[in-house]
Jmol script that loads the backbone (N, CA, C; Angstrom):
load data "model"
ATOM      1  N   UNK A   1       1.618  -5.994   7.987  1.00  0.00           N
ATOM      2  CA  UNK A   1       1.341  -4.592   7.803  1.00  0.00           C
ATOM      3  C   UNK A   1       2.279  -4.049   6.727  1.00  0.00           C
ATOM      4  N   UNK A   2       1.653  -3.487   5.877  1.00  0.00           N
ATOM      5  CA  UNK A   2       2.609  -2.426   4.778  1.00  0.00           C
ATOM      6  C   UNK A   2       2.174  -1.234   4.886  1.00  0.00           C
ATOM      7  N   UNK A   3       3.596  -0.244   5.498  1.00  0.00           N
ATOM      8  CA  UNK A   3       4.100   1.446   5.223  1.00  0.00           C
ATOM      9  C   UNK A   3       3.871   1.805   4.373  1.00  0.00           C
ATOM     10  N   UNK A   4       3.216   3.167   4.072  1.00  0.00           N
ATOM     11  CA  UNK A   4       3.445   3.591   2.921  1.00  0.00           C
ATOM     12  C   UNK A   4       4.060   4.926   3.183  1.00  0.00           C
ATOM     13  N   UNK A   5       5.025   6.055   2.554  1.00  0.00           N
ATOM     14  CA  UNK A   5       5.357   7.144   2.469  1.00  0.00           C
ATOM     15  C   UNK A   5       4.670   7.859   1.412  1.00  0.00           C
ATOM     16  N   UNK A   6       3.643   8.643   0.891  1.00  0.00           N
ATOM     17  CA  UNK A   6       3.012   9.329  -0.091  1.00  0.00           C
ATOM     18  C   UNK A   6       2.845  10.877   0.583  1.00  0.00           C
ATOM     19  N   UNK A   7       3.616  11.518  -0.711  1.00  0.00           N
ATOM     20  CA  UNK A   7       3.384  12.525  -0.564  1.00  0.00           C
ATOM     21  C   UNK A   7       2.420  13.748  -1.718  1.00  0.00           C
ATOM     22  N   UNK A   8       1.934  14.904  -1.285  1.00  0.00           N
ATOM     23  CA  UNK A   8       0.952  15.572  -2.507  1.00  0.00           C
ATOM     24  C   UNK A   8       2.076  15.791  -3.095  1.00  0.00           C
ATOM     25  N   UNK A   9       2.888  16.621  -2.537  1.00  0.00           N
ATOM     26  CA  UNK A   9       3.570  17.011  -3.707  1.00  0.00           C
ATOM     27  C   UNK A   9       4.669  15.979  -4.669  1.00  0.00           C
ATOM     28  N   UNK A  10       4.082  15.277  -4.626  1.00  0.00           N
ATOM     29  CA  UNK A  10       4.434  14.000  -6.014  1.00  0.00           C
ATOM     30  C   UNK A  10       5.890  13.129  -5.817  1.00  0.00           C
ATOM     31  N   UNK A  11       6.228  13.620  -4.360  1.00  0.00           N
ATOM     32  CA  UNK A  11       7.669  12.697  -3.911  1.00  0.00           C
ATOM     33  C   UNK A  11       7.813  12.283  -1.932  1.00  0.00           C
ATOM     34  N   UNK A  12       7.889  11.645  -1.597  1.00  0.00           N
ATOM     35  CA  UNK A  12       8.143  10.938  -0.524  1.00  0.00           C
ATOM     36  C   UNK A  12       8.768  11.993  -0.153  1.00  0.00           C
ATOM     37  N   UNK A  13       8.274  11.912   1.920  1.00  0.00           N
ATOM     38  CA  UNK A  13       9.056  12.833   2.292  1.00  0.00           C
ATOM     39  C   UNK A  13       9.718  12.482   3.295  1.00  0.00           C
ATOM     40  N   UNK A  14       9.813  10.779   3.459  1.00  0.00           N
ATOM     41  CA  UNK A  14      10.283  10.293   4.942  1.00  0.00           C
ATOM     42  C   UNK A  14       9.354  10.076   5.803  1.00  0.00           C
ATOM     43  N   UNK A  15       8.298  10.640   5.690  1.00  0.00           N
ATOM     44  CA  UNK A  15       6.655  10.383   6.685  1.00  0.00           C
ATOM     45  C   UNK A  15       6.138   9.429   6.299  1.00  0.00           C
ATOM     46  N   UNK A  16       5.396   8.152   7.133  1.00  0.00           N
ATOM     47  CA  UNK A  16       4.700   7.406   6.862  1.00  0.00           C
ATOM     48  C   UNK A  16       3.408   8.198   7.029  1.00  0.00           C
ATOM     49  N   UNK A  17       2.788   7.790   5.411  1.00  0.00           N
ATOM     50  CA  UNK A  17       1.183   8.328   5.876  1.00  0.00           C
ATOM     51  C   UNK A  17       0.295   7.604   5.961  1.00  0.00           C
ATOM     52  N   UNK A  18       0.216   6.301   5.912  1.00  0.00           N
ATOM     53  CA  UNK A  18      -1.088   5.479   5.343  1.00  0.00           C
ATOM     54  C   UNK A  18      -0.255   3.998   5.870  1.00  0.00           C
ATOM     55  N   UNK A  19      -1.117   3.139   6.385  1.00  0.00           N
ATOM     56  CA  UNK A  19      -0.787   1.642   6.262  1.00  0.00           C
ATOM     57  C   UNK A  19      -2.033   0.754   6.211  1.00  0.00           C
ATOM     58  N   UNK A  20      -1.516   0.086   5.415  1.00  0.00           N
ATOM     59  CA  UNK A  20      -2.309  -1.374   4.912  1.00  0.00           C
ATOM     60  C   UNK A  20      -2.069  -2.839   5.592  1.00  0.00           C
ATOM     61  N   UNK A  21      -3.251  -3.228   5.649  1.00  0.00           N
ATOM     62  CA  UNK A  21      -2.936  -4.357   6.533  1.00  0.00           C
ATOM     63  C   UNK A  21      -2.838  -5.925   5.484  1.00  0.00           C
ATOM     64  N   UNK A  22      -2.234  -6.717   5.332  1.00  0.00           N
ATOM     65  CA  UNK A  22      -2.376  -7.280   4.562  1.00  0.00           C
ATOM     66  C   UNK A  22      -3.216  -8.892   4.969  1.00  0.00           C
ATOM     67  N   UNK A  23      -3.675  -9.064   4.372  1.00  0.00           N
ATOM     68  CA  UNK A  23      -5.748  -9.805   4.828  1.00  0.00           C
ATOM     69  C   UNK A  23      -5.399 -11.108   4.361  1.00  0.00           C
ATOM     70  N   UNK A  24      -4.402 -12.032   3.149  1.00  0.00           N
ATOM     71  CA  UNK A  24      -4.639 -12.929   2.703  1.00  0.00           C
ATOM     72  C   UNK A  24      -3.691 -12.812   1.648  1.00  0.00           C
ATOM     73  N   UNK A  25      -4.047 -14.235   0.597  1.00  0.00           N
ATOM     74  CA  UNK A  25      -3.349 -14.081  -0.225  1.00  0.00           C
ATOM     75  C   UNK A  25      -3.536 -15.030  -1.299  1.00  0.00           C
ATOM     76  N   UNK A  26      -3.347 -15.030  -2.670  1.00  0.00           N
ATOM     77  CA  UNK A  26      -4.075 -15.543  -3.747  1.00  0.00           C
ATOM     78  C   UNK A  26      -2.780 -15.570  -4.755  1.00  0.00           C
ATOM     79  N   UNK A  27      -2.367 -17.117  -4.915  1.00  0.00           N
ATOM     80  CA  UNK A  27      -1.150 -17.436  -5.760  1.00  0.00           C
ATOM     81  C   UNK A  27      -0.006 -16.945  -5.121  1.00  0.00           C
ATOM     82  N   UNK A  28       0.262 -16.875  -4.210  1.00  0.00           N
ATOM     83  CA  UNK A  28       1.275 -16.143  -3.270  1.00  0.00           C
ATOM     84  C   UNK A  28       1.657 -15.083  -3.476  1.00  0.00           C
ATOM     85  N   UNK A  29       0.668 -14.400  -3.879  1.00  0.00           N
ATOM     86  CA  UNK A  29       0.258 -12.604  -3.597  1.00  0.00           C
ATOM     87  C   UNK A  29      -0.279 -11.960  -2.925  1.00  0.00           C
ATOM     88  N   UNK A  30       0.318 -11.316  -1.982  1.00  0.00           N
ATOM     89  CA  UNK A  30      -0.118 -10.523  -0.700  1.00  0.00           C
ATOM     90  C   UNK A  30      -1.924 -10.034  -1.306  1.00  0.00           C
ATOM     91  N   UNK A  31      -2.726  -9.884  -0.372  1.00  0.00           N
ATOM     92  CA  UNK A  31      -4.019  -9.003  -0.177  1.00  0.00           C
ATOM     93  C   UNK A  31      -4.032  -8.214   0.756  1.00  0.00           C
ATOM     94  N   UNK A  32      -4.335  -7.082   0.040  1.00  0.00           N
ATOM     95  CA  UNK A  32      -4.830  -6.242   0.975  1.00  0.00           C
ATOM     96  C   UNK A  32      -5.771  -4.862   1.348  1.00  0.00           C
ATOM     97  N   UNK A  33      -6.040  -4.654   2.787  1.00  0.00           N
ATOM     98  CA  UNK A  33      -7.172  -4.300   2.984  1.00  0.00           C
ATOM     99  C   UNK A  33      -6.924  -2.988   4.062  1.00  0.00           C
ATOM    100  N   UNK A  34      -7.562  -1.932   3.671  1.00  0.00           N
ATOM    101  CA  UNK A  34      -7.614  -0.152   4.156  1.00  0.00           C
ATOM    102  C   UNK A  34      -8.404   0.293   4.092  1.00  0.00           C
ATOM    103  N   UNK A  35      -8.296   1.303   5.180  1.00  0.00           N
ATOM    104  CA  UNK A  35      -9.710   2.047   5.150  1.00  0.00           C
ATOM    105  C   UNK A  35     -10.154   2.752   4.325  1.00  0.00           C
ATOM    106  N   UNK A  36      -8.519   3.603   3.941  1.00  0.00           N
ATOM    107  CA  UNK A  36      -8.892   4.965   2.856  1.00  0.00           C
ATOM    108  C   UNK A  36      -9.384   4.109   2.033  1.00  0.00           C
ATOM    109  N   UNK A  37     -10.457   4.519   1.245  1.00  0.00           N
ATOM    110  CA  UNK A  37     -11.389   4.127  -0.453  1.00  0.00           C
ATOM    111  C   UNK A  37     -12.353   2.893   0.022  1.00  0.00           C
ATOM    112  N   UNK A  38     -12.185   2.406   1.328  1.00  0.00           N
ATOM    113  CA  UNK A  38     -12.435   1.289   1.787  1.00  0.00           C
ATOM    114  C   UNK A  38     -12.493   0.018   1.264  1.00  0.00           C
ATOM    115  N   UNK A  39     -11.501  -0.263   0.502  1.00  0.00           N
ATOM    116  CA  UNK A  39     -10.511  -0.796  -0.065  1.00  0.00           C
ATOM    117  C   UNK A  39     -10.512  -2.668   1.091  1.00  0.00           C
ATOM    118  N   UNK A  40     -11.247  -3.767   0.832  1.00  0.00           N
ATOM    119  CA  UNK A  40     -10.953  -5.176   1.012  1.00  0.00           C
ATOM    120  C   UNK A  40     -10.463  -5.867   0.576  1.00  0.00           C
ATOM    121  N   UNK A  41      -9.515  -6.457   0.597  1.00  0.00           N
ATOM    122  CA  UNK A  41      -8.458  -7.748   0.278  1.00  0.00           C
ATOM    123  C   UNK A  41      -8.370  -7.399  -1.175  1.00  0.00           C
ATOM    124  N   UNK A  42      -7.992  -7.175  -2.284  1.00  0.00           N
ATOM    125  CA  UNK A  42      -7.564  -6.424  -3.393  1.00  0.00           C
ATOM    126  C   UNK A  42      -5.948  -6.753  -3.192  1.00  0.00           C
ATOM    127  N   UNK A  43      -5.647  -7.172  -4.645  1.00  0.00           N
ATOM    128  CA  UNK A  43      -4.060  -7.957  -4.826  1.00  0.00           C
ATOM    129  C   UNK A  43      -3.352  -6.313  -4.496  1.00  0.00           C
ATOM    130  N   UNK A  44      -2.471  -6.948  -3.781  1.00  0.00           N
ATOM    131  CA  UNK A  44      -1.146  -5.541  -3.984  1.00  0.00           C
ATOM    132  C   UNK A  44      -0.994  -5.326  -5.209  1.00  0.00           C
ATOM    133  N   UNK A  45      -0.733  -5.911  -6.353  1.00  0.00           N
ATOM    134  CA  UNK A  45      -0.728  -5.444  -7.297  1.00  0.00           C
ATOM    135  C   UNK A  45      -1.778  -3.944  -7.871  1.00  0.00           C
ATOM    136  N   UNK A  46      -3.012  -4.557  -7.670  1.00  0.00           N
ATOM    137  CA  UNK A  46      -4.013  -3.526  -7.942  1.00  0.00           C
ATOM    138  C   UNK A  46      -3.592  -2.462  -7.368  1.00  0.00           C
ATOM    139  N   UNK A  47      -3.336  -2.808  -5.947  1.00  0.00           N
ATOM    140  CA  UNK A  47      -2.759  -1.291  -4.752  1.00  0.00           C
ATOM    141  C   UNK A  47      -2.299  -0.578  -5.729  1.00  0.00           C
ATOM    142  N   UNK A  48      -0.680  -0.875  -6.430  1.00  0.00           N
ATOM    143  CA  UNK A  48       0.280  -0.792  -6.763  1.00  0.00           C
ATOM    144  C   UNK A  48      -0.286   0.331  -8.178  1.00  0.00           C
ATOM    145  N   UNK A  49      -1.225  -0.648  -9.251  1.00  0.00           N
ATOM    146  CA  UNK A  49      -1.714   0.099  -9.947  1.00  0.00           C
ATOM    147  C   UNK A  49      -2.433   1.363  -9.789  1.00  0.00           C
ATOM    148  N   UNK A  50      -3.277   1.196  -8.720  1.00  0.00           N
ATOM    149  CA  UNK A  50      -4.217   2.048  -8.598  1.00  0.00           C
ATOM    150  C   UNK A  50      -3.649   3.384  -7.662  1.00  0.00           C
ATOM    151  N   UNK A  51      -2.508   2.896  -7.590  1.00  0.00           N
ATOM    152  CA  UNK A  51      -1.754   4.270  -6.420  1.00  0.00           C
ATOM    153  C   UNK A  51      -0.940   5.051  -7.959  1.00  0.00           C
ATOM    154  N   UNK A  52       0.082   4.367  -9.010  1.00  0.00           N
ATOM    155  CA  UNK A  52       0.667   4.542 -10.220  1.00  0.00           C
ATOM    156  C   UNK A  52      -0.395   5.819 -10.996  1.00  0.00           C
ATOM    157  N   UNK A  53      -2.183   5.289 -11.052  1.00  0.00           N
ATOM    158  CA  UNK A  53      -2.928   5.701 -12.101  1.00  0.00           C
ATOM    159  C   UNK A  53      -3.178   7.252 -11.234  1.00  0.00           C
ATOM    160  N   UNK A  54      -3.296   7.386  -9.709  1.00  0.00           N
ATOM    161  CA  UNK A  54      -3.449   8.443  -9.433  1.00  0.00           C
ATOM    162  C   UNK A  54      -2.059   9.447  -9.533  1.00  0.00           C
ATOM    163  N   UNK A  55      -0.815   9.039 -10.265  1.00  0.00           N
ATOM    164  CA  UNK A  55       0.240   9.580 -10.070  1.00  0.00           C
ATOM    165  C   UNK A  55       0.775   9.918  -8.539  1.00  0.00           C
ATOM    166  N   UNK A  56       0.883   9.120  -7.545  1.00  0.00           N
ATOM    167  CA  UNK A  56       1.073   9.037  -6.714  1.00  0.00           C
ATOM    168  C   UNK A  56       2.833   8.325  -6.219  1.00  0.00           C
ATOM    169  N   UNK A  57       3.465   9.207  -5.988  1.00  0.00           N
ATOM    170  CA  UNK A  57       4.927   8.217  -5.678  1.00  0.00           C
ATOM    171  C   UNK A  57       4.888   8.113  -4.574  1.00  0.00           C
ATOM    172  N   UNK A  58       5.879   6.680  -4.200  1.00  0.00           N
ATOM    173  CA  UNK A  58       5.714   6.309  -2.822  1.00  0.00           C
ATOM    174  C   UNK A  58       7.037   5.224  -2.521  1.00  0.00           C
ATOM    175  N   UNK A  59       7.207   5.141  -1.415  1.00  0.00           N
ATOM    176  CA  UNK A  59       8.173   4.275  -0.694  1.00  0.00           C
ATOM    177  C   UNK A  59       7.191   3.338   0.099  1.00  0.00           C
ATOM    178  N   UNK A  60       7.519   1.979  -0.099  1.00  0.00           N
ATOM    179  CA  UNK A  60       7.032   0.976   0.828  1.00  0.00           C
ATOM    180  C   UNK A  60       7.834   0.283   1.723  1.00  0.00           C
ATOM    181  N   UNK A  61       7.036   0.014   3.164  1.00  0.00           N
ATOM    182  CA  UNK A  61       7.900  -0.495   4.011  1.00  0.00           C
ATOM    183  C   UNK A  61       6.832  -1.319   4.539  1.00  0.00           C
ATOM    184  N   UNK A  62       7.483  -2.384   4.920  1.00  0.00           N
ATOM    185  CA  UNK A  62       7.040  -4.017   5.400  1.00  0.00           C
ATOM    186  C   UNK A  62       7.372  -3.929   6.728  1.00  0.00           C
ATOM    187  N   UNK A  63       6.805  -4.836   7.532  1.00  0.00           N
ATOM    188  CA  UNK A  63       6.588  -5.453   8.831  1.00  0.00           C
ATOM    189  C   UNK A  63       6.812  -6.630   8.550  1.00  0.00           C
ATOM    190  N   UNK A  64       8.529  -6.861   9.033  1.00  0.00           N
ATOM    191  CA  UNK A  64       8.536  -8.581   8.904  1.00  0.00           C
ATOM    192  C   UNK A  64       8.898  -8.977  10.678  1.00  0.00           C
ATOM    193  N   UNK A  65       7.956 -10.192  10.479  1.00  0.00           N
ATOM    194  CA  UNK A  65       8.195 -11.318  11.758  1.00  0.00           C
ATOM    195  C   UNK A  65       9.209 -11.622  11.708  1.00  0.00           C
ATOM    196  N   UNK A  66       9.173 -11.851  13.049  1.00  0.00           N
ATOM    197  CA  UNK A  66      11.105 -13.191  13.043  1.00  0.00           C
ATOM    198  C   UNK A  66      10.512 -14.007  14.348  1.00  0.00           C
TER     199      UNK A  66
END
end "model"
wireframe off; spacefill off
backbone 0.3
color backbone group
């Protein structure tokens, strides 16, 4: 699972608003997959871009196993 913090007004506010589940992975690059845009297995990268192109800032937080 990946956190995200996004806020409108263009800066993180400490709230998680959104999480992504991550589906797979291609060259050992996370995929992943959300409801918002309904959005399937798509490289984090793209995420990454496609969150950048809407001017969107954000803090990410991971779910790690142990």
């Amino acid at each position: 699972m990946i956190f995200v913090d996004w806020d409108p007004n263009g800066y993180p506010d400490g709230y998680i608003d959104h999480v992504m589940a991550v589906t797979g992975r291609a060259n050992y690059a996370p995929r992943i997959s959300q409801k918002s845009s309904n959005r399937s297995n798509i490289s984090l990268e793209t995420t990454v871009a496609l969150a950048k192109q809407q001017g969107k800032k954000y803090t990410w937080y991971g779910l790690d196993l142990r």
